[in-house]
C-alpha positions as CSV (number, residue, x, y, z in Angstrom):
1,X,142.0,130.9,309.4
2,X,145.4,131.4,310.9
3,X,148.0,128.5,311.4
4,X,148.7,128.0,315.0
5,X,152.4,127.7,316.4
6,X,151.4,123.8,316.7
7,X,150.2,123.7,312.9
8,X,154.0,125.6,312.1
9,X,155.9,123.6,314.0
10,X,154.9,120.4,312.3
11,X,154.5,121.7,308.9
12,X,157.6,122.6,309.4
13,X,159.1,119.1,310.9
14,X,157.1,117.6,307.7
15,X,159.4,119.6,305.1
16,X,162.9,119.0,306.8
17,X,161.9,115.8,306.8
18,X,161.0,115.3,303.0
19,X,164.0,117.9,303.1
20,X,166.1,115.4,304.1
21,X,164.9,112.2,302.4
22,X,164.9,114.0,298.6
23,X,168.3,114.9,299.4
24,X,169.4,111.2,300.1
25,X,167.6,110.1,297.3
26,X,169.4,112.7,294.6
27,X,172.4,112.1,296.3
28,X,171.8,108.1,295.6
29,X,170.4,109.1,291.9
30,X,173.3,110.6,290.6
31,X,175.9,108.6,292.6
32,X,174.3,105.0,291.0
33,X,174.9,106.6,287.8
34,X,178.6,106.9,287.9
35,X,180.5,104.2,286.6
36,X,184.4,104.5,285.1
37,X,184.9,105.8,281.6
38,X,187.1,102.7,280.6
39,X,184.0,100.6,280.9
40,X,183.2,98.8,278.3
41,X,180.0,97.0,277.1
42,X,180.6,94.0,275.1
43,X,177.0,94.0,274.4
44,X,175.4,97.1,272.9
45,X,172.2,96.2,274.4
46,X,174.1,96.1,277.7
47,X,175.2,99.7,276.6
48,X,171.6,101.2,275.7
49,X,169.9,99.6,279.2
50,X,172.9,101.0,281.0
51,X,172.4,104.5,278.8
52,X,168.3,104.2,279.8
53,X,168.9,103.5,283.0
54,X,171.2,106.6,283.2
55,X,169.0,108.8,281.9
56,X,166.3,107.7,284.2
57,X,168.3,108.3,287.2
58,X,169.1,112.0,285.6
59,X,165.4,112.7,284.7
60,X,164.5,111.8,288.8
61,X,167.4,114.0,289.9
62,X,165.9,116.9,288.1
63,X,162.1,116.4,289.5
64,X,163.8,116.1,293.3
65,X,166.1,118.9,292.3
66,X,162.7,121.2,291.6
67,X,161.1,119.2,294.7
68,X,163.9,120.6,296.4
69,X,163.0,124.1,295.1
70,X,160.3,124.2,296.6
71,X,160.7,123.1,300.0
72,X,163.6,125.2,300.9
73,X,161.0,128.6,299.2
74,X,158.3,126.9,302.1
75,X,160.9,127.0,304.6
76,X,162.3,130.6,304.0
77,X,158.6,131.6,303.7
78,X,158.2,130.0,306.9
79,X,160.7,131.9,308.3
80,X,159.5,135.4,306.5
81,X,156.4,134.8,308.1
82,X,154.4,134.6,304.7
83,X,154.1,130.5,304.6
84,X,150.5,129.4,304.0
85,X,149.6,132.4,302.2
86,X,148.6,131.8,298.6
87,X,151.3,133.6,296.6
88,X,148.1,134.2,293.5
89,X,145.1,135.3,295.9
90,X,146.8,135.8,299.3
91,X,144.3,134.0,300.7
92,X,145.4,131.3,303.3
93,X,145.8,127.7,302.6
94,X,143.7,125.4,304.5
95,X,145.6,123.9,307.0
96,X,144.8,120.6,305.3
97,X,145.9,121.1,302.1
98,X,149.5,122.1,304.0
99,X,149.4,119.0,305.9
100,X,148.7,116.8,302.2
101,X,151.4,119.4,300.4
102,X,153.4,121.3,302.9
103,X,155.5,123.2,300.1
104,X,151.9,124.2,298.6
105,X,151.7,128.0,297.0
106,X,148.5,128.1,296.0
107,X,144.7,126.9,297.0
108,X,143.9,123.5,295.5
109,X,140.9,125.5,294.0
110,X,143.5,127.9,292.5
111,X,145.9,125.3,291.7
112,X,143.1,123.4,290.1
113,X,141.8,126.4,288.0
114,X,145.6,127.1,286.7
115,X,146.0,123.2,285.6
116,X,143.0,123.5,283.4
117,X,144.6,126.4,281.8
C-alpha cells in the first residue's frame, strides 16, 4: 500500500509539529539549567538537588536531541521520496503505524523482532 498525497501531507504536518515542540522543549531544558557560576549553595543538599536536577534536564536534552534525529531523517526522507519505506525490509509501513510514529523506520513487526534481540 502506497501513501496518498493526503497521508504525506499530514504525516508531514505531524513531524514539523513535534519538530517544533521538541525544539521548545530542549531549548527550555538546557536554558532552566543555567544559573551563574558565583552561586553559592549554603546547603549542600541544596547543591546535590540543584546538581540532580541538572543532570535530569541534560539527560532529557539528549533523548529530544536523538528525537530530533530522527524527525529531521523522516523529513529529508520525505523529501527523497523514500519515507514510509522500511529502511531493513523495504517493505512499506502501514499507514497506521506512521500516523502512531511518524519518524518510524522500520515495521512494528520488524521493530518488535530487533527489540527481542
Amino acid at each position: 500500500m502506497s501513501l496518498t498525497k493526503k497521508d504525506l501531507d499530514s504525516l508531514r504536518t505531524a513531524l514539523e509539529r513535534k519538530r517544533t515542540e521538541l525544539a521548545r522543549a530542549h531549548d527550555e531544558n538546557l536554558d532552566v539549567g543555567t544559573h551563574s557560576p558565583d552561586e553559592r549553595f549554603p546547603d549542600p543538599m541544596d547543591a546535590a538537588t540543584r546538581a540532580e536536577e541538572e543532570a535530569e534536564r541534560l539527560g532529557l536534552a539528549q533523548q529530544e536531541r536523538g528525537l530530533l534525529r530522527e524527525i529531521d531523517r523522516a523529513l529529508s526522507k520525505l523529501e527523497a521520496g523514500t519515507y514510509g519505506v522500511s529502511e531493513l525490509s523495504g517493505q512499506p509501513i502501514p499507514v497506521e503505524r506512521l500516523r502512531a510514529v511518524p519518524w518510524a523506520r522500520l515495521t512494528a513487526e520488524e521493530e518488535e523482532r530487533r527489540a527481542r534481540q
